[in-house]
N, C-alpha and C positions, 0 to 999 in steps of 0.2 A: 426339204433339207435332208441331205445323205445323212444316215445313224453311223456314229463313227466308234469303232468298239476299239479296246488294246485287247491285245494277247501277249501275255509275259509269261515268262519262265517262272516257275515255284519258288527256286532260289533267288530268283532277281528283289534287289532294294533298289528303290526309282522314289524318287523325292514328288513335292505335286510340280517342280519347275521343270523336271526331267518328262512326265505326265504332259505338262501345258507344252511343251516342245514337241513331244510324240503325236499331241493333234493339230501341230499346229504343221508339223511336215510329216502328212500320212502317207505311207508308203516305204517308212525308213525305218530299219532294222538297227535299234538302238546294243552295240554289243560292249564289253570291256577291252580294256589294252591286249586280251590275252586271245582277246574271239569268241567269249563264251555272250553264248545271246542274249539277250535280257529282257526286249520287249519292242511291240510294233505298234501303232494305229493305223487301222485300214476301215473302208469303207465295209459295213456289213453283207454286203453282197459279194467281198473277196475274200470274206473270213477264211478259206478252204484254204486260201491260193497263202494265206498269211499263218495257221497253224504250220502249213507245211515248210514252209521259210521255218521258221522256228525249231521243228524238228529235225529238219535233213540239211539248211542251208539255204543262204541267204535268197534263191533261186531269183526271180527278177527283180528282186530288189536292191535297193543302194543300200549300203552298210555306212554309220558311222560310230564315233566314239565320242565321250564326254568330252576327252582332252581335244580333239578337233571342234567340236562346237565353240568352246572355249568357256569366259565368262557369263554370266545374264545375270541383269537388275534384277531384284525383287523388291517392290514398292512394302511389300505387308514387314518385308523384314530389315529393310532401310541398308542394306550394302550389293553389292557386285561378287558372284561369287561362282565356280562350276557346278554343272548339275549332279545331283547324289545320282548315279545309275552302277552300283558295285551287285557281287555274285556272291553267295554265300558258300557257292566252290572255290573263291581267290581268297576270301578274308573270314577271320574267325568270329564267332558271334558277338564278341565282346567291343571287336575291333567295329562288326559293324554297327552295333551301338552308338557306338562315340562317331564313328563319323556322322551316323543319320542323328544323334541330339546337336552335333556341334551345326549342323546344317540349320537347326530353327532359331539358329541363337540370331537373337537381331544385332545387326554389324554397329549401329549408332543408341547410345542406349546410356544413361548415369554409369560414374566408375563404380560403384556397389555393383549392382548387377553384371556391368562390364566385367570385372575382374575379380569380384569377392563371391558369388554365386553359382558358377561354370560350374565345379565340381562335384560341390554336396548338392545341389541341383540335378546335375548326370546322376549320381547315385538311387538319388529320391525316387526320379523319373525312372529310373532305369527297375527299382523295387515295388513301386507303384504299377506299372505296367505287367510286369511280372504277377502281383496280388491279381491284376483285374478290375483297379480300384478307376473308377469313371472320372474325369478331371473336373467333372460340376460335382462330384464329391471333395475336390478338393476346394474347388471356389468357394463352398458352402463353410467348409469350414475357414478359411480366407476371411468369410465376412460374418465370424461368428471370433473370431481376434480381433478383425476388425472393432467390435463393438466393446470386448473387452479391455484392448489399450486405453480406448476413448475413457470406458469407465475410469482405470487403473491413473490415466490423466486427470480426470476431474474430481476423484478421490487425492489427489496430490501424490500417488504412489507413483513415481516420476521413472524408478530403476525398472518395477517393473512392467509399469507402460510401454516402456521404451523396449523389454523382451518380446511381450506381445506382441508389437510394434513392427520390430524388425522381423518374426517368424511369421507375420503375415506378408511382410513385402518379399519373405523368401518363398511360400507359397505361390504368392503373386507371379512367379519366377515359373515356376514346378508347373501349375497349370494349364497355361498355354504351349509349356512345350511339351506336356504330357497331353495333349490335344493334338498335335502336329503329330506327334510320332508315332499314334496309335491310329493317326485319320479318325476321331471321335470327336470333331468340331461342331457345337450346332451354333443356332442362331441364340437359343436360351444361353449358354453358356457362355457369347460373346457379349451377350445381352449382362448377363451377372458379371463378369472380369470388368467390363470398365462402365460399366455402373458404379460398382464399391471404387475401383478406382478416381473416378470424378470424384465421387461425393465423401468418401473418407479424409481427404488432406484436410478439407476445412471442419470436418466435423474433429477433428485429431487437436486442430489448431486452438478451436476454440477449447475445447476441453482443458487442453494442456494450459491455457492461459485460466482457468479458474483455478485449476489446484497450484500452480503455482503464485497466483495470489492469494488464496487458502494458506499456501506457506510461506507466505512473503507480505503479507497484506501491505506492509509499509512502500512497497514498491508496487504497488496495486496501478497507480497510474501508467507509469515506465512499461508492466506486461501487458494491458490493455491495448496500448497506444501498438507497442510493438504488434498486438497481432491483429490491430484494423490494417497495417499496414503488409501484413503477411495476408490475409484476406485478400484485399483489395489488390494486390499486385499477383493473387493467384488466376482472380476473374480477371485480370486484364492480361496476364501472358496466356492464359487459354484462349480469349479473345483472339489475340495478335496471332496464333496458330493457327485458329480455327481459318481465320481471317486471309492468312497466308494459304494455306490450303483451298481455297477457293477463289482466289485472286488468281494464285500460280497451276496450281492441279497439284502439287506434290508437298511433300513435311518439310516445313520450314527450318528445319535442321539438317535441310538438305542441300540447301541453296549452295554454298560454299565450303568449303575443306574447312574453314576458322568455323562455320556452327555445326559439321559435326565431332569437333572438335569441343565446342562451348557446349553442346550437350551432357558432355562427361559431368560438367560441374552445374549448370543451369540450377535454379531455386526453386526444385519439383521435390517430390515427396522424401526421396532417399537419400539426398544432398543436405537437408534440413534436417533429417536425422540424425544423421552424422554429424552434423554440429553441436545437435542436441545430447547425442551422446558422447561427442571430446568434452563439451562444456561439464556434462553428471562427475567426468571423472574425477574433475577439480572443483568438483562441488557448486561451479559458478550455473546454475538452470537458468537465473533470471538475465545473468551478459552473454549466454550462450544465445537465448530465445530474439534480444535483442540486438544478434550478432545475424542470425535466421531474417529478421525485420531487413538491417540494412544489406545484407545479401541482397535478397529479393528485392529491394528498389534498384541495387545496378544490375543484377540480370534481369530485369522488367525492363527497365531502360535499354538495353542494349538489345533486346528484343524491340523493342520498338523503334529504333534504327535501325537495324540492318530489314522488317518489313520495306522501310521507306528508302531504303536503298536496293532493294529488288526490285520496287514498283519502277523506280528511276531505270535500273536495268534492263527491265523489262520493255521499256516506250523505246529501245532502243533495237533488242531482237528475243525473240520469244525464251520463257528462261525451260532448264532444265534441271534435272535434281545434277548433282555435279558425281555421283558415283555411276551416272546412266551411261 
């Protein structure tokens, strides 16, 4: 098997989709709108023949651009999007920041994250990077709020559970694209993110239902009852994902424009926060938590039709994510 090496410009920012296009057509001299060069994959026995493209021009090679390529899927990041390949002779440092963070943001994702964490997220990522600070230093601390929400829930300290709470799902945010942007991804690190992820909703769930019967004891049945069925409808829509992804090959919030669309709201970790916290502000935690319960039975439900209407789909032509 030929060793395929890149050779890029110092200045050049190239995304990994820009990277996975550059091996996947070696020989093409990836440049900007403007002509400045940016970067090649060539076989290692014409590295010579592919420095010198780079220095002097494009010599037998094909030249193209971002905006010719066009869009491309990316499964890891759940949308359709151009490949990042900018100059840090066209655009300023700042500028290229934001375009190379806005590039890991996943396209399909809860409206928290979607549209409350972009910014102070950029910043963080943007400061963090800059420190040198390692993104399994952020995940560590991730699941070190992780444990103190739980606590702060099963003490009945409900306000500031829920601070905790949320400054870990904004981590949550921070980490993997402060992984992306700096290429410091490992296997540990993906291993620690959705590890705490799986396993924190229910540990969160059940907490939050002792202190709130700790402070309610008289509705002790009502928060119980609510969160066997917050449980139980957590293990069965990760089911029905898991399920979907291996029936279909791709995220089942992918299937059709209406579920990444039901994504935004779906009964996942940061959707039930945000109930949790409209309910703290009116004082009501035990009709909010109970509010969290019958969510999570109609988006479980409606997870569970739209599997069974993929499958139906599917016996008819092979399915595909709908932003491919």
């Amino acid at each position: 098997m030929l060793e395929t090496l890149i050779v890029a410009d110092a200045n050049a920012v190239i995304d990994d989709q820009a990277i996975q296009w550059l091996v996947d057509n070696p020989g093409t001299v990836l440049v900007t709108a403007a002509g400045d060069k940016l970067a090649i994959a060539i076989e290692a026995a014409r590295l010579p023949l592919a420095v010198a493209a780079m220095e002097d021009g494009p010599a037998e090679f094909s030249v193209t651009t971002p905006a010719a390529i066009g869009e491309v899927y990316s499964r890891k990041l759940r949308r359709r999007s151009g490949l990042i390949a900018i100059s840090l002779n066209e655009l300023t440092e700042q500028d290229a920041e934001r375009t190379l963070f806005n590039s890991v943001y996943k396209g399909v994702t809860d409206l928290v994250t979607k549209w409350a964490w972009p910014r102070p997220a950029f910043l963080v990522t943007r400061m963090a990077a800059r420190w040198g600070v390692h993104p399994n230093h952020v995940s560590f601390v991730g699941l070190a709020l992780t444990v103190l929400a739980g606590w702060l829930f099963f003490t009945s300290s409900m306000v500031a559970g829920l601070a905790a709470a949320w400054a870990m799902t904004f981590l949550d945010t921070v980490d993997g694209k402060l992984a992306r942007v700096t290429v410091t991804s490992s296997k540990f690190g993906n291993w620690l993110d959705h590890g705490n992820d799986i396993i924190h909703p229910p540990l969160w769930w059940l907490c939050l239902a002792h202190g709130l019967a700790l402070g309610q004891p008289e509705s002790g049945r009502e928060i119980w009852t609510a969160c066997a069925i917050i449980l139980a409808c957590y293990v069965v829509a990760r089911a029905i994902e898991v399920s979907f992804h291996l029936l279909f090959g791709f995220n089942a919030f992918l299937f059709r424009t209406f579920d990444t669309w039901f994504r935004l709201i779906v009964s996942r970790r940061n959707v039930l926060l945000l109930i949790m916290t409209l309910g703290g502000l009116f004082g009501e935690w035990v009709g909010a938590f109970a509010i969290c319960a019958g969510w999570s039975l109609v988006s479980t439900a409606i997870q569970a039709i739209r599997i069974v209407q993929a499958w139906l789909a599917a016996r008819k032509q092979p399915l595909k994510p709908c932003l491919a």
